[in-house]
Each structure stands twice: as C-alpha cells, then as structure tokens.
N, C-alpha and C positions, 0 to 999 in steps of 0.2 A: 480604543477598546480592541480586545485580542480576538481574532475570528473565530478561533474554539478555546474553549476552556475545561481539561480538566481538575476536576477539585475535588482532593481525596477518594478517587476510585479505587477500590478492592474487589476482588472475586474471589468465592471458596464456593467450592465444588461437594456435593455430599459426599460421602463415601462409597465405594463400593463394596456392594453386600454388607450395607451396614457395618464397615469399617470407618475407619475415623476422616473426619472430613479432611479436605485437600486445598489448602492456601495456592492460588493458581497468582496472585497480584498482591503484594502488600500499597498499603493505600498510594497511589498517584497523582499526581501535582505538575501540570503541566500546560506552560501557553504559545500556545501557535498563531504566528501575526496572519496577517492577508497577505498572499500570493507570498508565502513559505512553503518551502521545498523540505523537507522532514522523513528524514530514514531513522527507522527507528530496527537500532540492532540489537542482536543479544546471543545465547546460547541457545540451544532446541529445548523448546519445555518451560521459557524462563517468563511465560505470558502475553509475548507483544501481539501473538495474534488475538490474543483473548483480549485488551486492549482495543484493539482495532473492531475488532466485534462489538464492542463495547460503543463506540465511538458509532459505529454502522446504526445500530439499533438491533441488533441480533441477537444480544445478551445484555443484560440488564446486570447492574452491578452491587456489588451485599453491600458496598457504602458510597456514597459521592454520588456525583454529580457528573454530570459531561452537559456545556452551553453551547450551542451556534449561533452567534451572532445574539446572544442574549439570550435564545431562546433555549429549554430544556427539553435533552432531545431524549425520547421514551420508546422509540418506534424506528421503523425504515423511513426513510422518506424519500423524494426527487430531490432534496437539498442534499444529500450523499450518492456518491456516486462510487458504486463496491467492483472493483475489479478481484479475482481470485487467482489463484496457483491453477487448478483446471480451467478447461475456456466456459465452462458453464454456456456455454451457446445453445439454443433451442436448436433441434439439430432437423426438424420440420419445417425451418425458416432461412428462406435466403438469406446473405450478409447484407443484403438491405435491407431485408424484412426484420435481422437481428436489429442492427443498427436504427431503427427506427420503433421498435414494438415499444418503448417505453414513451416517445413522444404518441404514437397511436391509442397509447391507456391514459392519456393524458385529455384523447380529443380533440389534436390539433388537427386543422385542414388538412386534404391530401397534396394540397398545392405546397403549402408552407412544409408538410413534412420533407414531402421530396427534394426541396431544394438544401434543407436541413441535410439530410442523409448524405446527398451528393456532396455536400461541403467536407464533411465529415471522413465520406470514403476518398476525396481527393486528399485531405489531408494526412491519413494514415498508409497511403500507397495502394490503394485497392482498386483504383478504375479500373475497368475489365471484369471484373470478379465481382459486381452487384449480385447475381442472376447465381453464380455456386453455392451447392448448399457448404455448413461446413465441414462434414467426409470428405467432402472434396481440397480442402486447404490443408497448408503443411501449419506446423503446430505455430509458428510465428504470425501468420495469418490469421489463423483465430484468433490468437489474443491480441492480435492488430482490432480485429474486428470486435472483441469484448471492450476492448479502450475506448474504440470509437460509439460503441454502444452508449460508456457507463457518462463520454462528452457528450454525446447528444441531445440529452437531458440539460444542461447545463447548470450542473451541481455547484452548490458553494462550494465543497472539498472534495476530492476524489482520493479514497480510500485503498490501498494496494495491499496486496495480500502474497508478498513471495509471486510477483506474476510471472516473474521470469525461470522460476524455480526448475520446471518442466521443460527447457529448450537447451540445446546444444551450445556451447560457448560461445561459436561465430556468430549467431541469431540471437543470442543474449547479448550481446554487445551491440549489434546492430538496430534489438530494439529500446535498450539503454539510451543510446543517442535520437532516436526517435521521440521517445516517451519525452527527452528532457529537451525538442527542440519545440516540440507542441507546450509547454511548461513555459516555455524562454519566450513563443509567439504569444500563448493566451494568459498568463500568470493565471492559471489557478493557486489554490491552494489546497497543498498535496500529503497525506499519510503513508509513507511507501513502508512494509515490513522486510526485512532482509535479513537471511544469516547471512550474504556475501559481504566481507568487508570495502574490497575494493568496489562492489555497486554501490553501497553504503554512502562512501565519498563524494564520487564520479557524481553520485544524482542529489546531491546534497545541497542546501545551505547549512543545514542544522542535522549533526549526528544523536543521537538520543540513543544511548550505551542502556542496555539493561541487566540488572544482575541475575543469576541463577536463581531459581524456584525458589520460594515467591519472591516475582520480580516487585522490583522497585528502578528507577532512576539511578543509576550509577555515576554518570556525567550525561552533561549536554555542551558537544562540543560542534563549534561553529565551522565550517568551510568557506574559508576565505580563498574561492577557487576562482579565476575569472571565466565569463559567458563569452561567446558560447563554447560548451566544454566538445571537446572531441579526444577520441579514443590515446591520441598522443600523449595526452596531461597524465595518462597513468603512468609517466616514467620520468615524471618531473621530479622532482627532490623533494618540492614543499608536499608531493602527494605522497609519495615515497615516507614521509615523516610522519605525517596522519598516520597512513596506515602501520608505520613501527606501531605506534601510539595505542590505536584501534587494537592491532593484533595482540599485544600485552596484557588491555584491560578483557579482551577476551578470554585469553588463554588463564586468565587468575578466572573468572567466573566458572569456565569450563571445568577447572581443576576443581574447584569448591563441589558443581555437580558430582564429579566422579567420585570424592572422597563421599558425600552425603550416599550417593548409591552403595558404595562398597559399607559401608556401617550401617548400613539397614540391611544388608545380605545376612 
C-alpha cells in the first residue's frame, strides 16, 4: 500500500470581486511509496504549492481525495509535518523551546522532551545555539531549526514548501545536502516543493514536472542518482542530462504561461 494517496484532487478559487472563478489544479493522481523522496516542480502559479497545502490540511480540495496510510486526511495533524519558504519560528521562543513546542502540545514528559530536542539539535548542527532566540540566527539557522522542529514530532511525511527559497546559494547548497543526509539517516517520507531544477534532482528520487495554470501532472520522472548525494554529482553527465530534460519540459510550460498572460492583456 502507497503511503499517501492522491486521488483526483482539484482546486478553483472564487473569483475576485465577483469575477470568474480561478482553476488553481486540474484534478491530480498521484502515489507516493514509504521513505520516497519527491520534488515536485513546475512554473510560478502552476499550483504545487496549493497541492501541498492540500496534502498539509490547510486547504481542502473542490474534488478528490488525499489518504495517509489509508487514512483521509481533512485537517492538520502531527502525522504532517509542514516546513515553509519563511522560518515561521515563534520568535518569543528559544531554538529549544521551538524545536520542542509541538512535542510540549502533545504532553510529553520534560525528561523525554529534552532528550528529544537535544537529538534533534545535535542532528541539524545547532549545539551551542539551544538558549538563542531566533533574531539572533542567520537565515539558515532558522530553518535548520523549523526542520528540526517539524522532525521532532515524528511525522509520517514531511511537507516542504520552497524552504530554501529565501537563502543565499552557498547555504542553499549547504542545507540541500543536510536536509538529504537526515532523509538517507531517518528515511522519512518527503513532499519537497521547488522552482529550482537542479534542487529538484540533487534531492530526488522521483521528479513530479507540473504543467502551467491549472496544473496537472506532466511527467514523473525517476532519479536514478546514487546515495549519498554530494554537491559534486551536479556535474556528472547522467545529472547533466536530467536537467537538459527538466529545463525543456520547463521552458514549454513557461512559454504556454506567458502566451495565456499576453492573450488575456
């Protein structure tokens, strides 16, 4: 059985000001196994994050369905675990106190959380940095610290939303191979959203191509990359090829957006 399932999801959006409504998803079809790694790319606008909301419990969808583990999912839950593009960090709370407030809404002991957290922040590179609030971290830090947050929970799936969206190249790379050596240790099972093609790859087993507004499924293509990945494999050939591949079915959806904008000017 497939660890998530979705089965014909769609979203339309009212209209504004009583304008005509907005097809945000044509309906989707899609299975994600146990401790799969899934980037799912596309153009700006073409729905994966609405998707992924969709999947969180953050929006509910005008058709289909979304399963976990059999179960239908209607709502938030600790069975997802939502990382974002901002660091959403409670900014009144230490990077412990982040990193642990969803096991503390939970009720767990203060014995058992703490040892939690501390696994947690040893895992992400944070020792030293319990006790800072997050003003005080550089922007990779916080969302070291929202990762480590949305693990400490220990979610069936973890949810990505563009995290790395907001960070400079060098710290994008550097938390790319993070994110995917915590993935290689704990095999979660993972929804990453990305415009970047080459993160797309890098963090892949399974690329999921979406088309322009309203999205749908365009390919689902596999990376047959070997573990564990390091920054070097972006200048291999076989990855090299992918992304020819990638940047093509890109550049046709992109093109489709700009013509559909320009004919409605």
């Amino acid at each position: 059985m497939s660890k998530l399932l979705i089965e014909g999801v769609s979203r339309t959006f009212a209209g504004v000001g009583g304008g005509q409504p907005v097809q945000a998803l044509q309906p989707v079809d899609l299975a994600v196994a146990a401790n799969d790694f899934i980037t799912i790319l596309g153009p700006s606008g073409c729905g994966k994050s609405t998707l992924l909301r969709i999947v969180a419990g953050l929006e509910a969808p005008s058709t289909g369905r979304v399963l976990l583990d059999g179960r239908a999912v209607t709502r938030p839950g600790p069975d997802r675990g939502m990382v974002f593009q901002s660091y959403t960090l409670f900014p009144w709370l230490t990077v412990a106190e982040n990193i642990g407030f969803g096991l503390r809404e939970q009720g767990r002991p203060e014995r058992e959380r703490n040892e939690i957290v501390a696994s947690y922040i040893d895992l992400v590179g944070l020792r030293g940095f319990e006790n800072h609030w997050p003003k005080q971290l550089s922007g990779g830090m916080q969302q070291r610290t929202a990762i480590a947050r949305a693990l400490a929970n220990d979610p069936e799936i973890l949810l990505l939303d563009e995290p790395f969206g907001a960070l400079d190249n060098q710290t994008r790379g550097l938390m790319q191979e993070l994110l995917l050596g915590i993935w290689e240790r704990r095999k979660k099972t993972v929804l990453f959203v990305t415009h970047d093609i080459e993160e797309a790859i890098f963090m892949a087993s399974r690329v999921i191509v979406m088309s322009a507004r309203p999205g749908r499924i365009k390919s689902d293509v596999p990376v047959d990359l070997p573990h564990p990945r390091y920054y070097t494999l972006k200048t291999s050939p076989e990855f090299s090829a992918l992304k020819a591949q990638l940047t093509e079915d890109i550049r046709i959806e992109a093109m489709r957006t700009a013509q559909t904008q320009s004919a409605q000017a």
